[in-house]
C-alpha positions in Angstrom: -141.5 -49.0 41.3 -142.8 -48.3 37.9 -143.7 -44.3 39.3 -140.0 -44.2 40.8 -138.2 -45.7 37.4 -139.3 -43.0 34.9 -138.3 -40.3 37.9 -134.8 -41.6 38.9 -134.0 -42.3 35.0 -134.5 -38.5 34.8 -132.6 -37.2 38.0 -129.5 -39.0 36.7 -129.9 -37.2 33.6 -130.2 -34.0 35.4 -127.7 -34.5 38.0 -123.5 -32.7 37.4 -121.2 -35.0 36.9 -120.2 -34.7 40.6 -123.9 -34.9 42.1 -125.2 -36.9 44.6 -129.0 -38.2 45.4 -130.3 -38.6 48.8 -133.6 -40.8 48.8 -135.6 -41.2 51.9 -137.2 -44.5 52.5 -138.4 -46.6 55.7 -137.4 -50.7 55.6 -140.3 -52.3 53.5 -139.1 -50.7 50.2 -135.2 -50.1 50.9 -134.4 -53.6 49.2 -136.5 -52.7 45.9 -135.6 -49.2 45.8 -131.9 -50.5 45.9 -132.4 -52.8 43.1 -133.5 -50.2 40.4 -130.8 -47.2 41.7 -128.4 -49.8 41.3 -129.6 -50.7 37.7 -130.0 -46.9 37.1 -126.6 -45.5 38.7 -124.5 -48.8 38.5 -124.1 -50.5 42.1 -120.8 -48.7 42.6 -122.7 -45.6 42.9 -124.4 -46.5 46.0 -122.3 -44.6 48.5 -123.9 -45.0 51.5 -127.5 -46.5 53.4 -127.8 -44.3 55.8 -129.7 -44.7 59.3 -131.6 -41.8 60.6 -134.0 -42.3 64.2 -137.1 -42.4 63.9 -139.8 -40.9 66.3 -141.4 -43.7 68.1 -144.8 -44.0 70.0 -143.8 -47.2 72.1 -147.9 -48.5 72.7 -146.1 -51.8 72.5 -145.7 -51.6 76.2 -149.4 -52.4 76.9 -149.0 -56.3 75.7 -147.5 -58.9 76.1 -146.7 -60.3 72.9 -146.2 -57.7 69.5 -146.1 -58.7 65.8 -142.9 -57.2 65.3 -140.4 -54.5 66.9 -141.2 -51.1 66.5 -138.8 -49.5 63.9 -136.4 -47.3 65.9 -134.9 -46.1 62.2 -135.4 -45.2 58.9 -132.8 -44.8 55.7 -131.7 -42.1 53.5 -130.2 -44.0 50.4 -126.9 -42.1 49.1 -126.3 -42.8 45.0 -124.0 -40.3 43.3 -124.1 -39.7 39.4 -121.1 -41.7 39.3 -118.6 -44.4 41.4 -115.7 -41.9 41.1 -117.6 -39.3 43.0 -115.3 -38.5 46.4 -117.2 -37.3 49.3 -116.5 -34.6 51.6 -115.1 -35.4 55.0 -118.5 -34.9 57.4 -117.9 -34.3 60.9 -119.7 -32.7 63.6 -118.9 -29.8 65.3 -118.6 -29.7 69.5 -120.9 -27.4 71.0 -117.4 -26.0 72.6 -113.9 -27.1 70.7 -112.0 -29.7 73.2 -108.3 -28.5 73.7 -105.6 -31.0 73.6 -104.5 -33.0 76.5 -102.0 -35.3 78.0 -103.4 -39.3 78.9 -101.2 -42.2 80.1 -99.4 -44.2 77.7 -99.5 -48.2 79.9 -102.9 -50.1 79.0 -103.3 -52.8 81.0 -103.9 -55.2 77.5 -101.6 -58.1 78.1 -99.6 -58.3 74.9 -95.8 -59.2 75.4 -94.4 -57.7 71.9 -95.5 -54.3 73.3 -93.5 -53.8 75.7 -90.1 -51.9 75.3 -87.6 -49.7 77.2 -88.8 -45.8 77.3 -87.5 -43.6 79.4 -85.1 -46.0 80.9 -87.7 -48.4 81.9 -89.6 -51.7 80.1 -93.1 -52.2 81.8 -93.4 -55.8 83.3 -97.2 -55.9 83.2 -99.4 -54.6 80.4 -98.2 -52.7 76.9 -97.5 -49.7 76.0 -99.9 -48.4 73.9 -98.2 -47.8 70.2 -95.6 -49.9 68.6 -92.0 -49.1 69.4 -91.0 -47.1 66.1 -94.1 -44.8 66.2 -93.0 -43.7 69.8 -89.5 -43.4 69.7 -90.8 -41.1 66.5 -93.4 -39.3 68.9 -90.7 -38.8 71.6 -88.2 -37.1 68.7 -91.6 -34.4 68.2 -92.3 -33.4 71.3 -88.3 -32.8 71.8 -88.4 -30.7 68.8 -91.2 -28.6 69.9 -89.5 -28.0 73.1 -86.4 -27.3 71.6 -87.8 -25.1 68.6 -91.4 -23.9 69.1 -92.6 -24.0 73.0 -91.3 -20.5 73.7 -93.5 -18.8 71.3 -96.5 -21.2 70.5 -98.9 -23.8 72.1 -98.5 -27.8 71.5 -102.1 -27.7 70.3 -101.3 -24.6 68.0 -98.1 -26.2 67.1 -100.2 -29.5 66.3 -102.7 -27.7 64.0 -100.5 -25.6 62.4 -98.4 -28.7 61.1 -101.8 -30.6 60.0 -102.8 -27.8 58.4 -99.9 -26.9 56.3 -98.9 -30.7 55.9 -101.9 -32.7 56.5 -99.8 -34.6 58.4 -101.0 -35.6 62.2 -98.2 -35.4 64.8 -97.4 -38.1 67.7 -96.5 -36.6 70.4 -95.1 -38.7 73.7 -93.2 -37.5 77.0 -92.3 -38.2 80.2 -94.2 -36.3 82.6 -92.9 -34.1 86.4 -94.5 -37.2 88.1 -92.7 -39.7 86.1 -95.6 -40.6 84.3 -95.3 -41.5 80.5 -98.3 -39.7 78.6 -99.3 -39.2 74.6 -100.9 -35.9 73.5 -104.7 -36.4 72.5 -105.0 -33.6 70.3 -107.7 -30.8 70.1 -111.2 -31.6 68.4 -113.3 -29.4 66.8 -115.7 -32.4 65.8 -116.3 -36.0 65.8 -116.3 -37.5 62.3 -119.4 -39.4 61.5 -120.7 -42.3 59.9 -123.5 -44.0 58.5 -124.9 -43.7 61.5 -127.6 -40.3 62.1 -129.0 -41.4 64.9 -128.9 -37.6 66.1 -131.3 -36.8 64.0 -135.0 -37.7 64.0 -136.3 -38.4 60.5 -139.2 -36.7 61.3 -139.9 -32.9 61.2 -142.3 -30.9 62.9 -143.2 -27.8 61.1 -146.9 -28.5 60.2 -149.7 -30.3 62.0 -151.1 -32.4 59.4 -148.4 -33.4 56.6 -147.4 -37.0 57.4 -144.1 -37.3 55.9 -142.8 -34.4 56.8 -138.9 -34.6 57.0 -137.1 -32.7 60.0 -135.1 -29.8 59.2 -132.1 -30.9 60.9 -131.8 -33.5 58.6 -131.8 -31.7 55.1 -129.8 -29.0 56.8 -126.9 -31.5 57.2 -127.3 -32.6 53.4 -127.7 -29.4 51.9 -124.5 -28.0 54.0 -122.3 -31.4 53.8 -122.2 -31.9 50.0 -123.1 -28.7 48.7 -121.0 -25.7 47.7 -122.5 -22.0 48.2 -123.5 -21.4 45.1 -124.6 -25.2 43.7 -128.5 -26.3 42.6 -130.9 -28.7 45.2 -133.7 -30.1 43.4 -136.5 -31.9 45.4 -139.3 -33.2 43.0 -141.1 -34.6 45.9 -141.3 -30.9 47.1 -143.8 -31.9 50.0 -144.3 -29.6 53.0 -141.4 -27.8 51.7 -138.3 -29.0 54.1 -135.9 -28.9 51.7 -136.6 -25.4 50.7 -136.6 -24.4 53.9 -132.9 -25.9 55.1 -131.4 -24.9 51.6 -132.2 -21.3 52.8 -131.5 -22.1 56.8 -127.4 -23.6 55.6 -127.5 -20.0 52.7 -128.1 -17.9 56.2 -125.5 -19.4 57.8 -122.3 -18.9 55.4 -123.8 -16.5 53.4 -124.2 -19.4 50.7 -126.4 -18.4 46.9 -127.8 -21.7 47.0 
């Protein structure tokens, strides 16, 4: 703790009012490297304690009693320079975008108050699967589209076109040839994530010998979530070099001056 005090003191100094620190740590110092970023940064600085897998060799398999569970994780601790610091919406991309589609609207969840007459009928078993005033609302878009927009564009272009220009996310609900009531699940490019990276493997694999050697992967996703093309990383634990290396890996891919 006293060689981590002097250093974080200094990186707050150092960081832009909108910067954000990234620590790597495993679970027998998390709760005392909390405790002095929290008196450094102020406790509503601490954005996130993030979960990352760790590489496991499981030689626990050869006994029949163990001290402990292997660790199956390790944290990166988020602080930003302030508690007003917004973070940008992190998502993953699909290795191939998922169109939109059509799925039933009847669950078979048993609640009473959600059923209600669509299409000229009130199910006797089950629910539908929104309240009443967000599908009548759904029903009155797709109408609209078919009415206005299906002759020249897609639903799912239709869909993102509206987010895009509104930021609003249309519901969208119909009665199908079969009789089938059905809701538009629409297109994914991504799946937003959490505090959860277990993805990732902590570890990296560059160089035979260097124990702590952080995985590319992992500082890629950093360096190209919170970063803008032309903004400062600083790593003063420069080790095996990782962090140099995904600053320029993310700088390849959108042509970034990092």
């Amino acid at each position: 703790l006293s060689m981590m005090y002097p250093r974080l003191k200094l990186a707050r100094n150092l960081l832009a009012d909108d910067g954000l620190l990234f620590i790597s740590i495993d679970s027998h110092e998390v709760h005392n490297l909390i405790k002095i970023c929290d008196e450094i940064f102020g406790p509503g600085s601490r954005k996130n304690t993030i979960a990352v897998r760790r590489g496991i060799k499981n030689v626990q398999a050869q006994f029949e009693d163990v001290s402990a569970l292997s660790q199956g994780h390790e944290y990166v601790l988020l602080y930003a320079r302030s508690e007003d610091v917004r973070l940008p919406k992190l998502s993953l991309a699909h290795v191939d975008s998922k169109p939109g589609k059509w799925d039933t609207f009847w669950r078979g969840t048993d609640r009473p108050t959600m059923r209600y007459e669509l299409f000229g009928s009130v199910p006797t078993s089950g629910q539908w699967r929104w309240e009443e005033g967000r599908t009548k609302e759904a029903v009155q878009n797709y109408e609209t589209y078919l009415a206005e927009h299906a002759d020249r564009i897609s639903l799912d272009d239709y869909y993102l076109d509206h987010l895009s220009a509104t930021n609003v996310k249309l519901n969208f609900v119909r009665l199908n040839a079969d009789g089938v009531v059905q809701y538009y699940v629409p297109p994914s490019e991504g799946k937003l994530l959490s505090d959860n990276w277990m993805d990732l493997t902590l570890s990296g694999n560059e160089t035979a010998e260097f124990d702590t050697e952080k995985s590319v992967g992992l500082l890629s996703r950093i360096v190209g979530w919170v970063t803008g093309d032309d903004d400062i990383v600083m790593d003063f634990f420069a080790g095996s070099g990782t962090t140099g290396h995904a600053v320029f890996a993310v700088n390849a891919s959108d042509g970034g001056q990092r």
